[in-house]
C-alpha positions as CSV (number, residue, x, y, z in Angstrom):
1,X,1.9,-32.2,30.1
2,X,0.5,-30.6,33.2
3,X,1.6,-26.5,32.9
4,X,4.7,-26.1,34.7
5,X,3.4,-22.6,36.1
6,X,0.7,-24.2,38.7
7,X,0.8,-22.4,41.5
8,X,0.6,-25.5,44.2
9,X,2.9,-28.6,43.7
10,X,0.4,-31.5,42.8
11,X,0.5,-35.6,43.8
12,X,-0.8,-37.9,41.4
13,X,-1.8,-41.1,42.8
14,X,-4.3,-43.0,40.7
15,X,-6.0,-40.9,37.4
16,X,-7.2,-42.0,34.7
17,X,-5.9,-43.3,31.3
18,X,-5.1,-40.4,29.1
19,X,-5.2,-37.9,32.1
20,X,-2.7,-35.2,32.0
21,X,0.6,-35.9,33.8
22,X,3.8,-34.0,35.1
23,X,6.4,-33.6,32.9
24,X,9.0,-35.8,35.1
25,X,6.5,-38.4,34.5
26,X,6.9,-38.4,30.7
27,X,10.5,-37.7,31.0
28,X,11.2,-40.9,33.1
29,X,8.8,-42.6,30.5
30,X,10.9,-41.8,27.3
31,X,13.8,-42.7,29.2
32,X,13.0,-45.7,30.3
33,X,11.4,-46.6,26.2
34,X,14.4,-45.6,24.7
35,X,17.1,-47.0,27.6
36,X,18.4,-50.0,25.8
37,X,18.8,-51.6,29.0
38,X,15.0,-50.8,30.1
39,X,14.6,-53.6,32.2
40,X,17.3,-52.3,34.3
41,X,16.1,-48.9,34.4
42,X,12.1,-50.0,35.1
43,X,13.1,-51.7,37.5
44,X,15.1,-49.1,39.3
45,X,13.1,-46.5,38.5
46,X,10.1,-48.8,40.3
47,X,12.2,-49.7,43.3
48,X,12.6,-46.5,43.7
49,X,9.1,-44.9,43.3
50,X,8.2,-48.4,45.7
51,X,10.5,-46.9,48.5
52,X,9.0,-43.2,48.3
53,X,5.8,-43.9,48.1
54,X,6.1,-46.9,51.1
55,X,7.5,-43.3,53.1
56,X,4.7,-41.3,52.0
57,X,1.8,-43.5,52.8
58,X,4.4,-44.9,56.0
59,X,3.7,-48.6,54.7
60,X,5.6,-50.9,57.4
61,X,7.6,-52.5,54.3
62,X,8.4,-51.6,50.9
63,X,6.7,-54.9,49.6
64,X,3.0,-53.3,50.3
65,X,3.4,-50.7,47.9
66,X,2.1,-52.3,44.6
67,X,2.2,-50.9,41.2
68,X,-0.1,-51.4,38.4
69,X,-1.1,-50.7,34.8
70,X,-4.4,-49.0,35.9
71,X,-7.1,-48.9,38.3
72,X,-9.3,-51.5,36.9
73,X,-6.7,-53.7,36.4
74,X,-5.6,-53.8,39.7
75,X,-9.3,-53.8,41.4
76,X,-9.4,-57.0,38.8
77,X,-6.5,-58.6,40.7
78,X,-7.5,-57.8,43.7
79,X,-11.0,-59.0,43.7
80,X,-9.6,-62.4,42.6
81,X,-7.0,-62.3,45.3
82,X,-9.4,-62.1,47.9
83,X,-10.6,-64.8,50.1
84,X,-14.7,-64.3,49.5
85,X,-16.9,-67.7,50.1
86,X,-20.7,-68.0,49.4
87,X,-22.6,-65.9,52.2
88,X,-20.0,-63.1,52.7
89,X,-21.0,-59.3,52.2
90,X,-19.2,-56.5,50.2
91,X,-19.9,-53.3,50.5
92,X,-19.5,-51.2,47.3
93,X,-20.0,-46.9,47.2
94,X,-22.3,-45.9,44.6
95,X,-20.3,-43.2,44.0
96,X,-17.1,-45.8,43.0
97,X,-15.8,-45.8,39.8
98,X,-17.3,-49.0,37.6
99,X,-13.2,-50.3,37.7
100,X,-13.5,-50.6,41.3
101,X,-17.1,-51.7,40.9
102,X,-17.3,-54.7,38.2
103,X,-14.5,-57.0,39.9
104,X,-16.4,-57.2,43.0
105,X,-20.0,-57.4,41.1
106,X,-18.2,-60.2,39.3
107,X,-16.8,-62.1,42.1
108,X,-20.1,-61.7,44.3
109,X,-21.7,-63.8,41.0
110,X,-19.0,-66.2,41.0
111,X,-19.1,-67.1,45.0
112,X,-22.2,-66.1,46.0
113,X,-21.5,-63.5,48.3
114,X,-23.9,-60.6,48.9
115,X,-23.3,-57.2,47.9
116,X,-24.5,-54.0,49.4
117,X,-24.4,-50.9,48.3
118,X,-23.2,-47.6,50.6
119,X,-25.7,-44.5,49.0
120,X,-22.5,-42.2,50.2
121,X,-24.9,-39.4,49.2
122,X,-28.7,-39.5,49.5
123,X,-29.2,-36.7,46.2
124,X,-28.0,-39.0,43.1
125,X,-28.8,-36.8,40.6
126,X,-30.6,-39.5,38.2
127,X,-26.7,-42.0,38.6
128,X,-28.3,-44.5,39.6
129,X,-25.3,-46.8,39.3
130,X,-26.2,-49.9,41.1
131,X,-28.7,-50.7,38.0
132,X,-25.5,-50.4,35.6
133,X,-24.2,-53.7,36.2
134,X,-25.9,-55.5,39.7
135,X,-28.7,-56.7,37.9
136,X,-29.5,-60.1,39.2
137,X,-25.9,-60.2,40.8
138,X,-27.5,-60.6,44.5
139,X,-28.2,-56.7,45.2
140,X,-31.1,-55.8,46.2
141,X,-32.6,-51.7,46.8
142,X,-33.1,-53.0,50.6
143,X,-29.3,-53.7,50.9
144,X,-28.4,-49.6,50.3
145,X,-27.8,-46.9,52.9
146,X,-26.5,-43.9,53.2
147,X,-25.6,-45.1,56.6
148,X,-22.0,-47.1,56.3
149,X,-22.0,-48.6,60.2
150,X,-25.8,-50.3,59.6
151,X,-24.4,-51.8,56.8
152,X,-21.6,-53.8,58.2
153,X,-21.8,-56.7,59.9
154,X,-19.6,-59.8,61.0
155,X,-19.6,-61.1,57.2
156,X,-18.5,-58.1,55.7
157,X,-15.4,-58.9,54.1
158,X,-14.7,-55.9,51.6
159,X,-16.1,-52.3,52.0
């Protein structure tokens, strides 16, 4: 667990697998694996981290708050959720994470769609991501920019 002598108050939105986490965290967790009524107590104990978070972020309902195992699951779901025909652009950071990065690589193969990549900063250092997994997956090195606006256009459906 993360030390409990921090001197600022931390909030954990997405991390990693395996990353370190507060102690309530892993308290509610054994609680809710060794409640024999866990379904009960998930589902509370979601309905209730669903209400303060919708507060936090000041969603409009509770039901746009979504939970999920992990990041590239839900980036997985997502991407499939999505209504992306042949022709349509997404715009993917070269600084992303490959779990928010593969779905949409994927789903630009499946449709068609065109993907272009955002070059957030112009220094890489030698990561040059876009040649981990866009090979022949309709990117191209004219398609990347370090200037966001000049990439968007009408047919831009996912940045």
């Amino acid at each position: 667990p993360i030390s409990r002598q921090q001197q600022h108050p931390r909030i954990f939105f997405e991390n990693a697998g395996g990353a370190q986490v507060p102690q309530a965290v892993i308290d509610s967790m054994v609680t809710s694996l060794s409640n024999r009524h866990r379904n009960i107590v998930g589902q509370f104990t979601k309905d209730t981290a669903r209400h303060a978070a919708s507060i936090l972020f000041g969603a409009t309902s509770e039901q746009n708050v979504i939970f999920g195992n992990n990041a590239t699951n839900i980036f997985a779901q997502l991407a499939q959720k999505m209504s992306i025909y042949e022709g349509d652009e997404i715009v993917i950071s070269v600084e992303n994470h490959l779990a928010n990065v593969t779905p949409w690589l994927e789903l630009a193969k499946q449709v068609g769609a065109r993907v272009k990549w955002w070059n957030i900063t112009t220094t890489l250092h030698g990561n040059n991501r876009e040649n981990v997994n866009a090979n022949n997956i309709n990117a191209d090195n004219n398609d990347k920019s370090d200037n966001l606006p000049s990439l968007l256009t009408a047919k831009t459906r996912v940045v």
